[in-house]
Phi, psi and omega in degrees: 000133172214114173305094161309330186243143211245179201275316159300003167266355218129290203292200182189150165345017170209150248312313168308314188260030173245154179222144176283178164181147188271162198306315191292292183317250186022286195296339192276281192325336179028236185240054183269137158300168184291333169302305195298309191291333195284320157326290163324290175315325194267288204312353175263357193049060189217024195271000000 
């Protein structure tokens, strides 16, 4: 499970900010919003 808007930001626990997503993405992804990881994958040439 991983909190789109992630908790230490702000977000919270419900239906609307959770998605599945497996633990290695998760654990990569830390408390970046979906702009900020998608911003990262592409400076990595990973888009």
């Amino acid at each position: 499970m991983d909190h789109i808007v992630p908790i230490s930001r702000g977000g919270r626990s419900v239906k609307n900010n959770v998605v599945p997503c497996c633990k290695t993405c998760n654990t990569k992804k830390l408390q970046m919003l979906p702009i900020e990881w998608h911003e990262y994958m592409n400076s990595l040439g990973m888009d």
